[in-house]
C-alpha positions as CSV (number, residue, x, y, z in Angstrom):
1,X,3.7,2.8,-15.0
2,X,7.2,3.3,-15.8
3,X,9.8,0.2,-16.9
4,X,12.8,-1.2,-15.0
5,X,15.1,1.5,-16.2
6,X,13.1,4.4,-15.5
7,X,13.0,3.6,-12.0
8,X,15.4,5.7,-9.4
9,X,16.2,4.5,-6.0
10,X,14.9,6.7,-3.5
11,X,11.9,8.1,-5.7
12,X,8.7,8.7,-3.2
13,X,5.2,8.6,-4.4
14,X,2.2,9.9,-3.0
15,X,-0.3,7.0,-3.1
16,X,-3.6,8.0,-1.6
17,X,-5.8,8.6,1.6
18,X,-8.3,7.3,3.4
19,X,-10.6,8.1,6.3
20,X,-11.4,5.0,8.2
21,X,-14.8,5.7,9.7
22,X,-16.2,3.4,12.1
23,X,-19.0,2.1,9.7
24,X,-16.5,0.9,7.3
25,X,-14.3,-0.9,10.2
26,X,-17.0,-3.0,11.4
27,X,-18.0,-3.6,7.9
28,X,-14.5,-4.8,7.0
29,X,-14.4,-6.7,10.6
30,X,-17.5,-8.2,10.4
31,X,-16.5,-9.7,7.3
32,X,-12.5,-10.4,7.7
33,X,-11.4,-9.8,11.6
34,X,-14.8,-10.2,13.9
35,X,-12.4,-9.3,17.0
36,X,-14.4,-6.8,20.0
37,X,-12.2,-4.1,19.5
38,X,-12.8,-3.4,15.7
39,X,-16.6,-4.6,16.0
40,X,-18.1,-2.3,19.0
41,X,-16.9,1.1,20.2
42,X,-17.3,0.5,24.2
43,X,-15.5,-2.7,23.7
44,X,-12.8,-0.8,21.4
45,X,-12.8,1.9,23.9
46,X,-11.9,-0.7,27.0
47,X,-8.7,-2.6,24.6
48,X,-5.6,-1.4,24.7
49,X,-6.4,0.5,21.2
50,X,-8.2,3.3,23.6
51,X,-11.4,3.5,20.3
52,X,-13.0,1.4,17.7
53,X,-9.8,0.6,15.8
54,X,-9.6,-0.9,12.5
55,X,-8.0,-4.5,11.6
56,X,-4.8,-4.3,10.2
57,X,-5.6,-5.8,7.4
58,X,-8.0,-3.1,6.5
59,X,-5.2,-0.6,7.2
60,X,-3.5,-3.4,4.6
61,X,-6.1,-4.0,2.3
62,X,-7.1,0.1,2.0
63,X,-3.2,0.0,1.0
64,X,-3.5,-2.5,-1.8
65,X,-6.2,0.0,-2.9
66,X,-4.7,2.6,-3.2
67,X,-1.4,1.1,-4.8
68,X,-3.5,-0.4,-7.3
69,X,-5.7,2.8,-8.4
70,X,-2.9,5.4,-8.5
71,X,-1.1,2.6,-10.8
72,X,-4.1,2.7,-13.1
73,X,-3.9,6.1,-12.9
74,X,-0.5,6.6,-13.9
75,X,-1.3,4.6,-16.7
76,X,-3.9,6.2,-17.8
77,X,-1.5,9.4,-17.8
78,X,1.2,7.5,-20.1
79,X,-1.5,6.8,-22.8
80,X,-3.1,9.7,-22.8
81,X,0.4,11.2,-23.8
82,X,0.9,8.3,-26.2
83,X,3.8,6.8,-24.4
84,X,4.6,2.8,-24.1
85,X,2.8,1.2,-21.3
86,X,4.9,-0.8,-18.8
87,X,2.3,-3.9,-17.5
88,X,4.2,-4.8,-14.4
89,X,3.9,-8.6,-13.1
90,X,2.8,-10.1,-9.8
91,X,4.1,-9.9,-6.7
92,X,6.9,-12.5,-5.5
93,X,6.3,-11.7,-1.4
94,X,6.4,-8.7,0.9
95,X,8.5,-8.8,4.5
96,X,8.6,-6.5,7.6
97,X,4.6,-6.0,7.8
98,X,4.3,-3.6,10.6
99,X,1.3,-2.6,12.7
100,X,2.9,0.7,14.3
101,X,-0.1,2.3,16.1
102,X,-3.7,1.4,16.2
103,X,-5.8,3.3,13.2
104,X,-9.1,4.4,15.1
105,X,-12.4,5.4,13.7
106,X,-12.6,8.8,12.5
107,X,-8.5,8.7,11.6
108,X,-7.2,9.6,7.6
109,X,-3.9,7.8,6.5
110,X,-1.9,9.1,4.1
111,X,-0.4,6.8,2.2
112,X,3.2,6.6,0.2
113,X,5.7,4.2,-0.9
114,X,9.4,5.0,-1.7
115,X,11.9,2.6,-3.7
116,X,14.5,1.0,-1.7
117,X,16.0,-1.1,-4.5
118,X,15.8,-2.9,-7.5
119,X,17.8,-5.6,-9.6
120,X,17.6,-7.3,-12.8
121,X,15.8,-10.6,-12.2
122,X,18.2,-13.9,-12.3
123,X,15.7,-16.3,-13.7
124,X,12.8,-14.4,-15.6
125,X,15.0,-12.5,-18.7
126,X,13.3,-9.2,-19.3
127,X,12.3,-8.7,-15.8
128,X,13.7,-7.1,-13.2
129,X,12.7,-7.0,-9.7
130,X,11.6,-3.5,-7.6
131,X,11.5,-3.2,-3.6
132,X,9.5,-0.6,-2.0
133,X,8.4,1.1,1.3
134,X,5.0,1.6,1.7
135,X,4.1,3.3,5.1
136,X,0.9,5.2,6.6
137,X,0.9,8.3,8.3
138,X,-2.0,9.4,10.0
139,X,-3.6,13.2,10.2
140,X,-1.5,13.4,13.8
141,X,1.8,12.8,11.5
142,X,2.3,9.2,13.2
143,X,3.3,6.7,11.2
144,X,0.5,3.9,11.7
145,X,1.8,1.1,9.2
146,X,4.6,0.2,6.8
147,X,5.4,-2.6,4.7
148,X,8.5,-3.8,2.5
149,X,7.6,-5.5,-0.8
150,X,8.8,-6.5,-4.0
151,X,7.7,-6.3,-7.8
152,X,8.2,-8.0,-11.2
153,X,8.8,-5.1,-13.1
154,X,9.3,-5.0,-17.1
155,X,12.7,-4.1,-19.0
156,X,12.1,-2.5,-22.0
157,X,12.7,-4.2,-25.1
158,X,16.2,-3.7,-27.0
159,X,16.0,-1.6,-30.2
């Protein structure tokens, strides 16, 4: 992953897909969000969601997921061509969580995140901290879900 200073505003990354299939939302229901609608497909088909549709914090959590694995990834990348490793920190919150349009059984969401801003942190030296975008767009080109979050994000080190 890349440090503070190597990050531009505005950069957009492709983070992933996913196919939601209606085995894995009443799996993820069952277990998280037992609601009719994401559990059984007449009941899903008589809701307002028109289908099975999958909890929103699947669409969330399939996110994370994603985030997460294409981070390793890119780190992977950076070692393999010998180059420092950033270890970014923990999150310190997320805002504007948005559930756009229902994410039905049989629907892929394409997943990427863009950088809105970033500052140098006021009371962890060292650190700074990184906003981002993420949204997901499904195969019909609809956006489906977004969310606004932050980062602790390593400066590197002076010379």
């Amino acid at each position: 992953m890349w440090f503070f200073e190597e990050i531009e505003i505005g950069r957009r990354r492709e983070v992933g897909t996913y196919t939601f299939t209606a085995e894995s939302i009443k799996k993820f229901a069952a277990k998280f969000d037992p609601q009719r609608f994401h559990l059984d497909e007449e009941e899903g088909k008589n809701s307002l969601f028109g289908g099975l549709a999958a909890s929103g914090w699947h669409v969330g959590s399939v996110c994370m997921s994603l985030l997460v694995a294409d981070g390793q990834r890119l780190s992977r990348e950076a070692a393999a061509r010998g180059e420092e490793l950033a270890v970014w920190g923990p999150s310190p919150g997320f805002r504007d969580l948005r559930w756009i349009r229902p994410v039905l059984a049989g629907d892929t969401v394409a997943y990427a995140s863009v950088i809105l801003d970033k500052r140098a942190s006021a009371s962890r030296p060292g650190w700074g901290i990184l906003t981002t975008c993420t949204t997901g767009t499904n195969q019909r080109g609809e956006e489906v879900y977004s969310i606004t979050a932050s980062a602790f994000v390593p400066m590197r080190k002076a010379a």
